[in-house]
Backbone as JSON Lines, residues from 0, in Angstrom:
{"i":0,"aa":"X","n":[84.35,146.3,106.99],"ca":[85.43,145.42,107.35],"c":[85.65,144.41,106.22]}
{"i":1,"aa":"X","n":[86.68,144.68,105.77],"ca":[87.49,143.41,104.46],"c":[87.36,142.07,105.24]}
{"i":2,"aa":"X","n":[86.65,141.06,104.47],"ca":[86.89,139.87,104.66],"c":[88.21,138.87,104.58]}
{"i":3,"aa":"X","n":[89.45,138.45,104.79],"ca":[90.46,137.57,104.52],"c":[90.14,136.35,103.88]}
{"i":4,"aa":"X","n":[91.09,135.97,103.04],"ca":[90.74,134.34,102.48],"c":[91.77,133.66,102.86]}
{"i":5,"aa":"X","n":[91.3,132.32,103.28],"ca":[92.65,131.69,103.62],"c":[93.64,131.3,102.39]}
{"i":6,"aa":"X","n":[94.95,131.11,102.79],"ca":[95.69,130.48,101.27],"c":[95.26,129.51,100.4]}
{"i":7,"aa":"X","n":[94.33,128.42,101.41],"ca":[94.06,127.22,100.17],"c":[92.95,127.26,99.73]}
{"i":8,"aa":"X","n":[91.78,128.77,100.27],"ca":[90.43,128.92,99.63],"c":[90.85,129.8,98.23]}
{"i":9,"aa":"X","n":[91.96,130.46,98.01],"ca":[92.35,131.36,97.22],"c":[92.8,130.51,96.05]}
{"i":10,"aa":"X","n":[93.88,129.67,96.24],"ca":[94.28,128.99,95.85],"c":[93.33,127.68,94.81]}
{"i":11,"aa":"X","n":[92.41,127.86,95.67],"ca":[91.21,126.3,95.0],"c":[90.57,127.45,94.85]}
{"i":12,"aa":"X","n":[90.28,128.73,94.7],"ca":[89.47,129.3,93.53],"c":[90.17,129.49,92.28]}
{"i":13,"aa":"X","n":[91.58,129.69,92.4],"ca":[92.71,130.24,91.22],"c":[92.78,128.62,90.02]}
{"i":14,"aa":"X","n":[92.28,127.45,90.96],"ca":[92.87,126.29,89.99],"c":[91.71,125.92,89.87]}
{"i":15,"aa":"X","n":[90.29,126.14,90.18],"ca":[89.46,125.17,89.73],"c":[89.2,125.4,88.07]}
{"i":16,"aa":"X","n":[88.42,124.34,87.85],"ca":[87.64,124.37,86.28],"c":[86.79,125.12,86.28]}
{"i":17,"aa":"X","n":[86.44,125.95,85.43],"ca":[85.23,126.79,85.18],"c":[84.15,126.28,84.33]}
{"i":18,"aa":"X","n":[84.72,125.16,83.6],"ca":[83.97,125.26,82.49],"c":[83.09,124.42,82.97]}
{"i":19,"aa":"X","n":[81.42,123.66,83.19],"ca":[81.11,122.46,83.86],"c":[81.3,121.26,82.48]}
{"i":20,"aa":"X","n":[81.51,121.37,81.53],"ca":[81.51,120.38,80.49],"c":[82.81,119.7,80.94]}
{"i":21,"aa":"X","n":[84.21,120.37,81.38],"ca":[85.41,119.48,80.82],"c":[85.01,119.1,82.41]}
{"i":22,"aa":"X","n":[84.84,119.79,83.38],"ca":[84.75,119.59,84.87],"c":[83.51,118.05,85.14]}
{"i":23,"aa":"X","n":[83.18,117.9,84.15],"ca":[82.24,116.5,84.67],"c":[82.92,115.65,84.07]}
{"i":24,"aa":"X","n":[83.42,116.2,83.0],"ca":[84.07,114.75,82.09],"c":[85.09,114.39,82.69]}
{"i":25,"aa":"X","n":[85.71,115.28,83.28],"ca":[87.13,114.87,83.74],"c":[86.75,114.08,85.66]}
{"i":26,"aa":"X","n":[85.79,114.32,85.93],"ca":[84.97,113.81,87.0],"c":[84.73,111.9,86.77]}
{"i":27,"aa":"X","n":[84.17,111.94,85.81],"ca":[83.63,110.83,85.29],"c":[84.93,109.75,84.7]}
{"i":28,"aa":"X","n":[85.95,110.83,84.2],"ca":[87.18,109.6,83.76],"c":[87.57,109.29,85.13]}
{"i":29,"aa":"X","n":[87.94,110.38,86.07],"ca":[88.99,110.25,87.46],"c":[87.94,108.67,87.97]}
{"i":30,"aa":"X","n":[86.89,109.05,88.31],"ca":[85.97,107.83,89.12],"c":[85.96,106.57,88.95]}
{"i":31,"aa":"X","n":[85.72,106.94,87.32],"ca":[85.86,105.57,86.38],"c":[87.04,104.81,86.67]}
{"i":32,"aa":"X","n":[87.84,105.33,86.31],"ca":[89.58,105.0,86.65],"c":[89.81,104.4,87.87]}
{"i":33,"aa":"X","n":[89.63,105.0,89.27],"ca":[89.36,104.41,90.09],"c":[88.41,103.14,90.54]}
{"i":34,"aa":"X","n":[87.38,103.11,90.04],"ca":[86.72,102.07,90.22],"c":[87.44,100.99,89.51]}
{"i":35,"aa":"X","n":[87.87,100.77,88.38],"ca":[88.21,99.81,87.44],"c":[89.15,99.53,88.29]}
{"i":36,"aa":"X","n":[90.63,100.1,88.58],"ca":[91.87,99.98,88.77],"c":[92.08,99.53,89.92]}
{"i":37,"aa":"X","n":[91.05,99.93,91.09],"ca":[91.25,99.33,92.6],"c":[90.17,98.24,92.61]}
{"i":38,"aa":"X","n":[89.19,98.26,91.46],"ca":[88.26,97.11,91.53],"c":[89.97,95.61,91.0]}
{"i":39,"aa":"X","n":[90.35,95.91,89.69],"ca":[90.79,95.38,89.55],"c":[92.16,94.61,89.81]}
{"i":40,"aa":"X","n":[92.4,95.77,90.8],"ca":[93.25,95.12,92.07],"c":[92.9,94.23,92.98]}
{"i":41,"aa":"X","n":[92.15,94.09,93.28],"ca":[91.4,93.38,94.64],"c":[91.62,91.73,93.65]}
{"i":42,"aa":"X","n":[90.56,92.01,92.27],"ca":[90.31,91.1,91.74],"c":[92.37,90.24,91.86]}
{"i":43,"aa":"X","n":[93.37,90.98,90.93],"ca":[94.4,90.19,90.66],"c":[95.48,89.94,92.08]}
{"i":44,"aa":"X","n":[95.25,90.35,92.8],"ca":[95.33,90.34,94.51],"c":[94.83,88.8,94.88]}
{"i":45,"aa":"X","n":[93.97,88.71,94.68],"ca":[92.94,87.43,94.7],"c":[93.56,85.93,93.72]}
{"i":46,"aa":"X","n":[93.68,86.35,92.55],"ca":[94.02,85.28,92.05],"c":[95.6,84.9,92.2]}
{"i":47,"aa":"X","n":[96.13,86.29,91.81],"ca":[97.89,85.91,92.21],"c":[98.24,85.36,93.76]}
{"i":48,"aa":"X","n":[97.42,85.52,94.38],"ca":[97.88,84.78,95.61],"c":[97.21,83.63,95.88]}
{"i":49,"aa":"X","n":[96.41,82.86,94.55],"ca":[96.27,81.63,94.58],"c":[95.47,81.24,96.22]}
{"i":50,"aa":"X","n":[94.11,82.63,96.63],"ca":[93.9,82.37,97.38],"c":[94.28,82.32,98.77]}
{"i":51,"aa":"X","n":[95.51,82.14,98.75],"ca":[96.3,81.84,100.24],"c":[96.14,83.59,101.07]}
{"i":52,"aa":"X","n":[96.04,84.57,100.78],"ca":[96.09,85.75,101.33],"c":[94.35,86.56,101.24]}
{"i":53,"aa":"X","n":[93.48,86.12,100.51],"ca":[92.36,86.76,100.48],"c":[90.95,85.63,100.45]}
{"i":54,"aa":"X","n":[89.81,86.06,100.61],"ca":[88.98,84.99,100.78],"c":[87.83,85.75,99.91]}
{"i":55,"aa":"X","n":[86.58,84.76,99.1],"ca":[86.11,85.59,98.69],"c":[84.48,86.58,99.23]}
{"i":56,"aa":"X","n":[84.79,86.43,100.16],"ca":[84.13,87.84,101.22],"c":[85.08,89.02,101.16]}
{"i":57,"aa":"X","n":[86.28,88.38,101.35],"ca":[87.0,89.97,101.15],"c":[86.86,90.77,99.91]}
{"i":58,"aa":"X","n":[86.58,89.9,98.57],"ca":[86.73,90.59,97.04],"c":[85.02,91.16,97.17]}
{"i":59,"aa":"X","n":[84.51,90.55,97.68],"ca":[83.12,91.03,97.79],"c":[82.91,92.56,98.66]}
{"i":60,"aa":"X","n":[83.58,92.6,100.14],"ca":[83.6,93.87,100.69],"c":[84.83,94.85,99.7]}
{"i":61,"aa":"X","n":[85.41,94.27,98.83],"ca":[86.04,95.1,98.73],"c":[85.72,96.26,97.54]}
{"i":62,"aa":"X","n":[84.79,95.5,97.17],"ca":[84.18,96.11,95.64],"c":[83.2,97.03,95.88]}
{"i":63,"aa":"X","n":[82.76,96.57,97.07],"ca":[81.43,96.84,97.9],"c":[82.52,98.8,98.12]}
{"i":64,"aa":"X","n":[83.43,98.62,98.72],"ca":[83.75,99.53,99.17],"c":[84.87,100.25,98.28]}
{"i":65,"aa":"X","n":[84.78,99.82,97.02],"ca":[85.53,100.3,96.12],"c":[84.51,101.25,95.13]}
{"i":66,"aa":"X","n":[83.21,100.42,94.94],"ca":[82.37,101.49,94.03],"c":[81.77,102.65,95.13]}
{"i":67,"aa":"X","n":[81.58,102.01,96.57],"ca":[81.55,103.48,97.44],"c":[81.84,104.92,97.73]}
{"i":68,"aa":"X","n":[83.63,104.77,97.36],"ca":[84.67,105.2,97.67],"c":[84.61,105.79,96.03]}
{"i":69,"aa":"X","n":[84.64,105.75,94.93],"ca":[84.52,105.75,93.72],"c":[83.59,107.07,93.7]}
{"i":70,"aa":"X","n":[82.37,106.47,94.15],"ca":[80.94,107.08,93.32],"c":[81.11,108.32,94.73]}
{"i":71,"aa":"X","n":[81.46,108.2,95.71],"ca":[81.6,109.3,96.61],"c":[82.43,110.22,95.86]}
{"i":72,"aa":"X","n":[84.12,110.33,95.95],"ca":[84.85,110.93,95.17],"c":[83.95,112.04,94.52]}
{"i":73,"aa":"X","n":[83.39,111.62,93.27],"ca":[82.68,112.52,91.95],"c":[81.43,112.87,92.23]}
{"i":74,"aa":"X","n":[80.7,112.18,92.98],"ca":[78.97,112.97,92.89],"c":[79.02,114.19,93.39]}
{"i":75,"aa":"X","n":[79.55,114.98,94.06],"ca":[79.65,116.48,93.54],"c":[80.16,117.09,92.43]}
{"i":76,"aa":"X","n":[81.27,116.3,91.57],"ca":[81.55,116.88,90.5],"c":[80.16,116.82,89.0]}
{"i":77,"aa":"X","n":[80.36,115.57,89.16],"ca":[79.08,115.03,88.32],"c":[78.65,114.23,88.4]}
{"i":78,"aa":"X","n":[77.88,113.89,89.37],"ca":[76.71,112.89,89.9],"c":[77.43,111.49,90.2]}
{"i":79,"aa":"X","n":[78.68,110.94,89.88],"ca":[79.12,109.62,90.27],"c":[78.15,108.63,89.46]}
{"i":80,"aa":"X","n":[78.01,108.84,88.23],"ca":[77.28,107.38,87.45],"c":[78.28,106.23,87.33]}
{"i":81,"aa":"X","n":[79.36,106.54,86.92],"ca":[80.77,105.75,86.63],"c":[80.53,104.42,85.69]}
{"i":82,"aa":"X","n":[79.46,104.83,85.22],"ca":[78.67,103.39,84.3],"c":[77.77,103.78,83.72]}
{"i":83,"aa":"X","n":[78.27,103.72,81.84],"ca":[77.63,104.15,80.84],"c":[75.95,103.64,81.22]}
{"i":84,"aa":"X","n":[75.59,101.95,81.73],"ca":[74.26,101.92,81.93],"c":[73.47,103.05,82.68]}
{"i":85,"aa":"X","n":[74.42,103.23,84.39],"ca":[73.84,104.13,84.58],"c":[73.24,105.4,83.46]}
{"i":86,"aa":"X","n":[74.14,106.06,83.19],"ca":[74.02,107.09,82.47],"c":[72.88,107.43,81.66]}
{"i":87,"aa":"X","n":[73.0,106.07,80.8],"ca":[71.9,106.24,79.42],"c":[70.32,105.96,80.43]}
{"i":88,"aa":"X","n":[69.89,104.73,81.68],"ca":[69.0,105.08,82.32],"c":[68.54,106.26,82.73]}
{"i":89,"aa":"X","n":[69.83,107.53,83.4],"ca":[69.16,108.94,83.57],"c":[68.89,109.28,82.1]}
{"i":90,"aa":"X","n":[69.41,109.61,81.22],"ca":[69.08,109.66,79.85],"c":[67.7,109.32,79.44]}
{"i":91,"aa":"X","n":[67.74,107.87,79.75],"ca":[65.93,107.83,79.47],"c":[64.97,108.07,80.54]}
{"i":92,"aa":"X","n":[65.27,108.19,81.35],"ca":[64.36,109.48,82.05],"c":[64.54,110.65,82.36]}
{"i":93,"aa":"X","n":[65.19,111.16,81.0],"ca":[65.23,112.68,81.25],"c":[66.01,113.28,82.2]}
{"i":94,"aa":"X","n":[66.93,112.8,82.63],"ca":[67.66,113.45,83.96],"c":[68.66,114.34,83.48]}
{"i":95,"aa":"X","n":[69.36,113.83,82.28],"ca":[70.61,114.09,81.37],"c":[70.35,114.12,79.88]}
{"i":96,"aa":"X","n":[70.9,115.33,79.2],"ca":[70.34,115.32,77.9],"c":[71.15,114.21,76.99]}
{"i":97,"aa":"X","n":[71.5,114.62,75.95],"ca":[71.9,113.98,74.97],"c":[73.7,113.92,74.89]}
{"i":98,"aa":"X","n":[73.78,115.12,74.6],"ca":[75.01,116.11,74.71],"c":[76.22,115.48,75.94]}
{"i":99,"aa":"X","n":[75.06,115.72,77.22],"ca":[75.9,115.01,78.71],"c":[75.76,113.75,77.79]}
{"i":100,"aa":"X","n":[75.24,112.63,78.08],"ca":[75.06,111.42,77.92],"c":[76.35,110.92,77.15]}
{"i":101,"aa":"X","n":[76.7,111.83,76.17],"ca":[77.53,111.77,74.81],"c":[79.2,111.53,75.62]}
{"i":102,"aa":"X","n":[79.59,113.07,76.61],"ca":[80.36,113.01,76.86],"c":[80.67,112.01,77.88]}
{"i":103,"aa":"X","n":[80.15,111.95,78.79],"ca":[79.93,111.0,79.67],"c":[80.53,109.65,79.23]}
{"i":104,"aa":"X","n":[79.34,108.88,78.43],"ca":[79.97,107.82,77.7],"c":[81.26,107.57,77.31]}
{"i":105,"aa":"X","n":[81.6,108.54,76.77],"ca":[83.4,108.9,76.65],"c":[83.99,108.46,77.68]}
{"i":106,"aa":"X","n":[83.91,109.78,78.42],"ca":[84.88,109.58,79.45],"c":[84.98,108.47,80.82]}
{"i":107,"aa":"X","n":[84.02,107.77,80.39],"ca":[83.72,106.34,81.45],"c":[84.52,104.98,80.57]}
{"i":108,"aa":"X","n":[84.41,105.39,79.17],"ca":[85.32,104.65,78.47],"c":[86.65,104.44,78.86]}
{"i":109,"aa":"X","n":[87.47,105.83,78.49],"ca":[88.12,106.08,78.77],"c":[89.22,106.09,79.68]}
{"i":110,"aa":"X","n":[88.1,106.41,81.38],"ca":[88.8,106.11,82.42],"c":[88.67,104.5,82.93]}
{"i":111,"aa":"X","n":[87.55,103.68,82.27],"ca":[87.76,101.96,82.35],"c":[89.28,101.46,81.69]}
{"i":112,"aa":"X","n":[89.12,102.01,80.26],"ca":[90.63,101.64,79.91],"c":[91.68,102.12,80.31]}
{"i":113,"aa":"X","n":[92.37,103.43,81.17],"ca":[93.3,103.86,81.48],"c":[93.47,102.68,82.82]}
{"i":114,"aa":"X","n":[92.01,102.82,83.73],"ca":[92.51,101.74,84.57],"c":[92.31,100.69,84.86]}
{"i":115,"aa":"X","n":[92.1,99.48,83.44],"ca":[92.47,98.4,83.44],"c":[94.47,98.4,83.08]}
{"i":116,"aa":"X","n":[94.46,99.64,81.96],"ca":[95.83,99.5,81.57],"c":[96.4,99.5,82.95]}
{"i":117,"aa":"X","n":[96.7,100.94,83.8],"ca":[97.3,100.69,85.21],"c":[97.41,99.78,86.14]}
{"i":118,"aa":"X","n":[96.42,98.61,86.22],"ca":[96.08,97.43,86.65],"c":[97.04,96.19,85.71]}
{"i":119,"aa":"X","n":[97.43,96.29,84.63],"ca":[97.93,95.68,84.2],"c":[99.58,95.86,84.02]}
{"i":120,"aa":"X","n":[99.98,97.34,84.34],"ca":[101.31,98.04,84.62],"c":[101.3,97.71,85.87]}
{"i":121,"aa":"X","n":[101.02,97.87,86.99],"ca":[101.15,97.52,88.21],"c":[101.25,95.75,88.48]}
{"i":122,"aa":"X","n":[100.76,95.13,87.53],"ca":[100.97,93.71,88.25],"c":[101.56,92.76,86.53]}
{"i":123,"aa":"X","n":[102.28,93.59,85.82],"ca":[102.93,92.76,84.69],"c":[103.62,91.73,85.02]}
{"i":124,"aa":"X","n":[104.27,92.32,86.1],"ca":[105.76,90.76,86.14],"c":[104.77,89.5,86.75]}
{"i":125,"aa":"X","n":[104.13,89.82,87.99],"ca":[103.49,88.97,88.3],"c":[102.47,88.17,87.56]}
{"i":126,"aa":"X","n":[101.74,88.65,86.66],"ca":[100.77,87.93,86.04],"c":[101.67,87.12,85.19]}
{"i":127,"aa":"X","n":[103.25,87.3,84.6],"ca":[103.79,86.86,83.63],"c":[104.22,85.04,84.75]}
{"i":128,"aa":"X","n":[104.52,85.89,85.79],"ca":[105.0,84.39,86.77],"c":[103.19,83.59,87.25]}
{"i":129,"aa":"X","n":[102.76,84.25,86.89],"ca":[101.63,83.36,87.4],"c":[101.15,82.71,86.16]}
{"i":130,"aa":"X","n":[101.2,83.43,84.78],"ca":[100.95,82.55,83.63],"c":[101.72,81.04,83.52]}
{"i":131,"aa":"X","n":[103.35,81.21,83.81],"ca":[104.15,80.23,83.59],"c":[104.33,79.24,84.99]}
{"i":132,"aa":"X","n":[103.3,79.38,85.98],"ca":[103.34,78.28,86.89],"c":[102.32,77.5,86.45]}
């Protein structure tokens, strides 16, 4: 008896990555990115509203539940370090060679700066009116 596949098991075998090198790196930017970009939302959320809309318990749960939400996402892709410290610590204990460590580093770069930039596209006008008050 032939087994059936459903459309979207067929489908997420036809598009995944094969390779595990670009498949962690690209793991490690997506996470990164996220952490920075919704971390750094919360943060300009906070100051542009001069307080009146957030308190700082909320920037605290929110980070709390931003590197959660982050490091969940990717630790099946590639472990959720999302932080070069992390990284180079597995590094020095052997968890991760050299090679990982290398790319890694990269792409945590990478996805910090894409989403501070997005953090800074998303709230331009405002930071410009909050500079000039």
């Amino acid at each position: 008896m032939t087994e059936t596949k459903f459309y979207p098991e067929i489908l997420r075998h036809k598009l995944s990555i094969k390779n595990k090198v670009i498949r962690c790196f690209l793991g490690e930017l997506f996470g990164t990115f996220l952490l920075i970009f919704i971390g750094e939302c919360i943060i300009a959320q906070f100051i542009l509203s001069h307080e009146k809309l957030n308190t700082w318990i909320q920037i605290n749960i929110g980070w709390g539940l931003d590197v959660t939400f982050a490091a969940q996402c990717v630790t099946k892709v590639s472990g959720g370090h999302l932080n070069p410290a992390v990284s180079v610590m597995l590094f020095s204990f052997g968890e991760i060679d050299l090679f990982t460590l290398g790319y890694y580093v990269v792409a945590q770069n990478i996805g910090a700066f894409l989403g501070g930039a997005a953090t800074y596209g998303l709230y331009i006008g405002a930071s410009f009116r909050f500079i000039l008050l």
